[in-house]
N, C-alpha and C positions, 0 to 999 in steps of 0.2 A: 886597884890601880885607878888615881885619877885619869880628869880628862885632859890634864897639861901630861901625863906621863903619859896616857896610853897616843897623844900626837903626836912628841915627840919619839916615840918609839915607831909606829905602825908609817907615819907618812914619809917617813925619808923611802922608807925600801918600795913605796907603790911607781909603777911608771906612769909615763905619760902617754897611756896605750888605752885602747877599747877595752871591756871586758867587766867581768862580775867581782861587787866586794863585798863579802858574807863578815857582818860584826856576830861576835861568839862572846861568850860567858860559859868560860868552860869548857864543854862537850855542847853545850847546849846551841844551839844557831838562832839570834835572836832575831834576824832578820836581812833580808839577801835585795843586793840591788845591782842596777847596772849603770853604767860609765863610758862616755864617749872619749876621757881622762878619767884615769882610776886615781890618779895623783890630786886632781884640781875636785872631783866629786867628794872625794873621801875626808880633803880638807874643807869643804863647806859643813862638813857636819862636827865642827869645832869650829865655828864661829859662835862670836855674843848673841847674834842677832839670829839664833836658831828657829829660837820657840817660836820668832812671828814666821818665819818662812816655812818652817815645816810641823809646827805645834810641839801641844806638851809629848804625846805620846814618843817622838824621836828623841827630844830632850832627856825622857826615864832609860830608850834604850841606850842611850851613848854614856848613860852614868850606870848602868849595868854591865859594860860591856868590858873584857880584857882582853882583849884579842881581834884584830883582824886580817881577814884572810882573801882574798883574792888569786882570778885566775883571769890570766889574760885571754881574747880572743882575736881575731885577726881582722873583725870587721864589728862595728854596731849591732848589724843585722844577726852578727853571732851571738853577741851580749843579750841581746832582746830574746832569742827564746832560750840562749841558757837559763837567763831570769826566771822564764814562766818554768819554764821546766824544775830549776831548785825549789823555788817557792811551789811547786805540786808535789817533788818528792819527802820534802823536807817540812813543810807548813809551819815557817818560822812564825814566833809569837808577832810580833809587831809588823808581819804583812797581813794583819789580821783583814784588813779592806781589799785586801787581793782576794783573798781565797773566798771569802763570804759574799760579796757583792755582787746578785745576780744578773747584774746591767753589765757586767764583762764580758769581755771576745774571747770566745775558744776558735781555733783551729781543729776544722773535724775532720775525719774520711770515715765515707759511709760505706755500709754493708753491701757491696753490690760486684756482680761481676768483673765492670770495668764500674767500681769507685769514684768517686764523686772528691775534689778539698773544697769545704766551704769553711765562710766562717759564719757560728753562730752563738748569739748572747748566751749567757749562762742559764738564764730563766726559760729560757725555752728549750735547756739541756736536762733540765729538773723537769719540765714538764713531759720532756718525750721518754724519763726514766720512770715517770708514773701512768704512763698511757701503754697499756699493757700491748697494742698493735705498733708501738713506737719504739720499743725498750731496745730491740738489735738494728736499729736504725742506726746508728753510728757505731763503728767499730774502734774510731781508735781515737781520743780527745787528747790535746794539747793548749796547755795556757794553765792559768788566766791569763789576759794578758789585759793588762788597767788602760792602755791607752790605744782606743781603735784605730787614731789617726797613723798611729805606728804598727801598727799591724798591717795596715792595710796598705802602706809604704812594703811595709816586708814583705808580703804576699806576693807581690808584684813581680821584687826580688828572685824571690825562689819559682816564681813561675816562668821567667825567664830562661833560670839553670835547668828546671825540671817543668817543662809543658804537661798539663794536665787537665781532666775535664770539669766541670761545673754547672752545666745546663744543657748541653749538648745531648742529642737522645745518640746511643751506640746505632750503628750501621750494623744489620742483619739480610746477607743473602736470598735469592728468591728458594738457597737452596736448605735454608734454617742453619747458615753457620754465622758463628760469631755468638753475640748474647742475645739470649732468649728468654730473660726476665723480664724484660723492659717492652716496652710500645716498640712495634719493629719499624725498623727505617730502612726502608728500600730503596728508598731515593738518597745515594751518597753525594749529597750538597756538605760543601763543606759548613762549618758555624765561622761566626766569624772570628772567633777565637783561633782557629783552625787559620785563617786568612791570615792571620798577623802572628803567626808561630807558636803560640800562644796554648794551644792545645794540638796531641801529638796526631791527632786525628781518628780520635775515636769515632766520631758519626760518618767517615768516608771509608772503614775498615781498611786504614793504612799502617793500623798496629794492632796487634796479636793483642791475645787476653792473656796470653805470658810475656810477651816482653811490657804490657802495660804494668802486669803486676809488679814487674820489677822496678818500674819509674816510682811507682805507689811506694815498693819496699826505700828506696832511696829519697823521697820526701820524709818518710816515716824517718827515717836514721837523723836525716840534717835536723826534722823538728825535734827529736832526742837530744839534740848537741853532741852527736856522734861524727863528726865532720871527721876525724883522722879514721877509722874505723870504714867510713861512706868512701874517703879517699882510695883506701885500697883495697875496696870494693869494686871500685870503678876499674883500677888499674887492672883487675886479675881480667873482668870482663873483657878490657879493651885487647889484652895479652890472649886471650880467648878466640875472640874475630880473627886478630891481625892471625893467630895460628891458622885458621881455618879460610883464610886469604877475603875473609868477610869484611876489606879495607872499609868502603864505607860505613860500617857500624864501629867499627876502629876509631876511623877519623872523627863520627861526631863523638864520642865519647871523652877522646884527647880535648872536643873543645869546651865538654862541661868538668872538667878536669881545670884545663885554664881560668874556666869562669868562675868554679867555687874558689880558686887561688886570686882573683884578682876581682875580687866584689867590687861592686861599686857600689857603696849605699850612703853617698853625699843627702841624697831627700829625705832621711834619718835624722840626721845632725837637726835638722829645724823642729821636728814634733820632739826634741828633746832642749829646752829654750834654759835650763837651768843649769845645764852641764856646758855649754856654749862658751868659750872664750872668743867674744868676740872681734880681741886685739888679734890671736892668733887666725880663725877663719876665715875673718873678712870675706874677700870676694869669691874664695873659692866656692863659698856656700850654693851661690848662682840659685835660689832656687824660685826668685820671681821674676820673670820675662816678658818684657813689653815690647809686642812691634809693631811699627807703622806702615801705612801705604796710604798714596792718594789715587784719587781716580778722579776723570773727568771726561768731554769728549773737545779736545779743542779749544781746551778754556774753559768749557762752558757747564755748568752747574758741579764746580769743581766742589768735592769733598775729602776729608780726611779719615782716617779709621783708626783707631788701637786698639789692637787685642792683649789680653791678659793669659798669661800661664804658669803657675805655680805648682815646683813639683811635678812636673811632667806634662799635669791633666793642667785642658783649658777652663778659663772662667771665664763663660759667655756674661754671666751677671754684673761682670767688671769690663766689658767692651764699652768703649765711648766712640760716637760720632762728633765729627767736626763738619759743621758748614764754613768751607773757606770763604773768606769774607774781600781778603786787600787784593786780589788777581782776577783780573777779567781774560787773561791771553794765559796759554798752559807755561807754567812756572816751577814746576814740580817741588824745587830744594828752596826757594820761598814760602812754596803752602807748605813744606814739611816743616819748616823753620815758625812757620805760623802757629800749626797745631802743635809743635813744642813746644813754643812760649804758653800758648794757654792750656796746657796741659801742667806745664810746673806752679801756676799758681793752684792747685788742687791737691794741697798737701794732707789732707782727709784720703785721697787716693792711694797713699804707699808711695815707698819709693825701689824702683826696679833695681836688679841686680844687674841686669842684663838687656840692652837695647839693642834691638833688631830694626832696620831699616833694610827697605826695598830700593836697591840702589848703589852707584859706584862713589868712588872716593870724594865726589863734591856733597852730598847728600851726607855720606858719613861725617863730613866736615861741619857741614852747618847746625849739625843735631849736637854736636861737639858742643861747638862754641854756645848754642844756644843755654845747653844745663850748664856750662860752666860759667857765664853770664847771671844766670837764676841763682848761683852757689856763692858768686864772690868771689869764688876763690882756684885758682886754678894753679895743678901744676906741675912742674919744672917738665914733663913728659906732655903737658897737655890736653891733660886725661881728667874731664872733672870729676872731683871726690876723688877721685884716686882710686876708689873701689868700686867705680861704674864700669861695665866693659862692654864698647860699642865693635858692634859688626854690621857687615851690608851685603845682603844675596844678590848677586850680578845675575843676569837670566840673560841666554842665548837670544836668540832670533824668533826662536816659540816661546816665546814666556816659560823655557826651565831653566829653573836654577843649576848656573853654570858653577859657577864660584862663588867663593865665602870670603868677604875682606876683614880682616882683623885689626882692629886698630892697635895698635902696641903689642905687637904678636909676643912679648916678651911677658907680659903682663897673663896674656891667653895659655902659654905653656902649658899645657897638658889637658884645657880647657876642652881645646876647639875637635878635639875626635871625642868627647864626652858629650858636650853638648853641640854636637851638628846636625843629632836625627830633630832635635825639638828647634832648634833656627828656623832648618828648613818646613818643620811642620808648624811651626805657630808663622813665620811668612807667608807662607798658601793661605794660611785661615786669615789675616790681615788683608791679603788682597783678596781673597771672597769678599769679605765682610766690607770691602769698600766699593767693591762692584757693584755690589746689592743695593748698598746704600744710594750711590749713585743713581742707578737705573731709576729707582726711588723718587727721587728729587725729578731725577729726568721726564717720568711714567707724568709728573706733577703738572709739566708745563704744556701739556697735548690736556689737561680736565679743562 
C-alpha cells in the first residue's frame, strides 16, 4: 500500500481525541506514539516536508507501513504512559531511541515497606542492575519515557489523584509499630509534602502499611494503563466502607474516582509543541502567568514587581523590578500603567497568557488599555489579542484576597475554577517580591 492510499484510508476513521497511534506492517508493530489529536498527529506524518521534521528513519517507517491502528484515551496524561507502556511491551522497531537511550525517565517504586515513586534516568537503572547491593532496589519500572519535561508535568498529575511518598522518612512508635526498615522517626512532624496533600502521611503514621499498599497497588494499575480495571477497583473499595458505614473512606474515594474521570492535564498540551493546533487552543492553554504589584510608602521610593509562572511552578529567574520613575504622590493604576508600558517593549521576554493585577476594576482597566495600545489592535470586546485574559485579586481590609475580577467572564468560562489556586498563589508572590524590593530602595535612603 502506498502512502497516498494508506492516508486516504487510515485518516478519515482517526478522531480528533487524545490517545496512542500504533503504524503496523502486518502483525508486526513498527512503531507507537501519542496524540493530543489522533487525527491532526497522524496526518503530519504524510506530509512532503517529513524527512526535515522528523528525518529519514520515520520517512522508511511510513513507506513500510499498511496499517494503522489507534486507541483513544480520555486525557494526555493517559496517552503518555500508555505510550511508554506499548513501546516497553512491545519494543517497536523505529522507537529504537526510546528504548536504547540511557538519558531517559523511568518511573520507579522501590522495594520497601511503605515504597517510595520516584523518577530515575535509565543509566542509573542499568547501574543499580549491575551493583549486586542495588539489584532489589526497585521493584516495579515504568517508561521509557523520552521527554522529562512531560513526565514531570504527569507526576504531578497522578500525585494529586494518588498522594504518595518520595523522601519522607516513615513515622515509627516509641512502641516499634509501623516500619522498621528504615531510620526511625519518632518525631511525627509532617514533610512538607504532607503539608500540601501531597503525600498521605507516611512520616506522621496517618496510614497503615496496608492501606498504603494499596495507594502503591493503584499507581501501579494507572502507570499500566489500567485506568477501567483501577476504576472498578476503586468502586468495589468505596462499596466496601460505605457497607461497613466507614463514610469517610467512602467519601474520599468517590473523590479520586471523580478526579481520574475529570483530569485536568491542560500543562501537557505545551511539552507536546508539535501536536499543538494553535488555531484551535489558543487561550485555553493559559500556561504562562504574569502578575503585578506595586508598593510604596506614601509616594515615596515607589516600585513596581512581576512575577513569572509557567505551568504551575514559579520562575524567580524571570522576576523583573521596576523603579517607578513619573509619580512622586501614591498613584498606583499610573505606576501600573507605567511598568506596563515598559514592560511590553521586552519582547525577548515572552508573551503572557494570563495577567494578574493586584487590584479593582480601574487597575484591570489601565493594564487593558495599556497592551492593547502596545498591539495596535484591539477588539470589538476590548480584550487585546483576543487571547490575553486579564483578572485582578480585590483584598479585604487585611490584605486577603477577597475576590477575583474577570474581565470578559465569557471569555474565562471554565477558566477561572481551574486557574484560581495559581492567581491567587502567583499574587501573594508579586506582592512579596514588591515589598522586598521596596524595603530595599527604602533600607537605601537611611546609608
Amino acid at each position: 500500500m502506498n502512502k497516498q492510499e494508506l492516508e486516504s484510508l487510515f485518516i478519515p476513521k482517526l478522531p480528533d481525541a487524545p490517545g496512542v497511534y500504533i503504524f503496523k506492517c502486518g502483525k508486526d508493530l513498527l512503531y507507537v506514539g501519542k496524540a493530543t489529536s489522533l487525527k491532526q498527529r497522524v496526518r503530519s506524518y504524510f506530509s512532503n516536508d517529513l524527512i526535515k521534521t522528523r528525518g529519514r528513519l520515520l520517512v522508511d517507517m511510513v513507506t513500510l507501513a499498511d496499517k494503522v491502528e489507534f486507541q483513544t484515551t480520555d486525557s494526555v496524561l493517559e496517552a503518555l504512559i500508555l505510550e511508554a507502556h506499548l513501546i516497553k511491551k512491545n519494543q517497536p522497531k523505529y522507537n529504537t531511541k526510546d528504548k536504547d537511550n540511557k538519558s531517559y525517565n523511568y518511573v520507579v517504586i522501590t522495594d520497601e515497606e511503605y515504597p517510595k515513586v520516584l523518577v530515575v534516568r535509565g543509566r542509573l537503572l542499568e547501574q543499580s542492575n549491575q551493583d549486586s547491593n542495588q539489584q532489589n532496589l526497585y521493584k516495579d519500572v515504568f517508561g521509557p519515557y523520552p521527554h522529562g519535561g512531560e513526565l514531570k508535568e504527569a507526576l504531578k498529575l497522578v500525585r494529586k489523584i494518588f498522594p504518595f511518598r518520595d523522601k519522607c522518612i516513615p513515622f515509627v512508635s516509641k512502641t516499634g509499630q509501623g516500619s522498621v526498615t528504615e531510620v526511625t522517626n519518632i518525631n511525627p512532624r509532617p514533610c512538607f509534602n504532607r503539608m500540601i496533600g501531597l503525600c498521605p502521611g507516611v512520616c506522621t503514621g496517618e496510614i497503615s502499611k496496608k492501606d498504603y499498599g494499596v495507594q502503591i497497588k493503584n499507581i501501579k494499575m494507572f502507570f499500566e494503563g489500567k485506568k477501567p480495571a483501577l476504576l472498578n477497583s476503586l468502586k468495589k473499595q468505596m462499596a466496601g466502607f460505605a457497607k461497613e458505614k466507614e463514610f469517610e473512606k467512602a467519601n474520599k474515594i468517590k473523590k479520586t474516582i471523580f478526579a481520574l474521570n475529570h483530569i485536568q492535564d491542560v500543562s501537557l498540551i505545551k511539552n507536546i509543541p508539535e501536536e499543538i493546533d494553535e488555531t484551535e487552543v489558543g487561550k485555553i492553554r493559559g500556561t504562562r502567568i504574569e502578575a503585578y504589584d506595586i508598593a510604596h510608602m506614601s509616594g515615596k521610593n515607589m516600585v513596581g514587581a512581576m512575577v513569572v509562572m509557567e505551568n504551575g511552578e514559579l520562575k524567580s529567574d524571570q522576576y523583573r523590578k521596576f523603579i517607578i520613575n513619573n509619580f512622586d504622590k501614591a498613584n498606583d493604576p499610573g505606576a501600573l500603567e507605567e511598568m506596563i508600558n515598559r514592560r511590553i517593549e521586552h519582547h525577548e521576554w515572552g508573551r503572557p497568557d494570563i495577567v494578574v493585577l493586584d487590584g479593582n476594576e480601574i487597575q484591570l482597566k489601565r493594564a487593558r488599555e495599556a497592551w492593547s495600545k502596545s498591539s495596535g489592535v484591539e477588539s470589538v470586546d476590548n480584550t487585546p489579542n483576543q487571547d490575553m485574559l486579564f483578572c485582578g485579586v480585590v483584598k479585604d481590609i487585611h490584605h486577603k484576597p477577597k475576590d477575583i475580577l474577570f474581565f470578559n467572564k465569557k471569555a474565562w468560562k471554565g477558566l477561572d475554577v481551574r486557574y484560581k489556586e495559581q492567581i491567587i498563589k502567583i499574587n501573594a508572590e508579586a506582592h512579596r517580591f514588591a515589598i522586598a524590593f521596596h524595603k530595599n530602595r527604602r533600607a537605601k535612603d537611611f546609608i
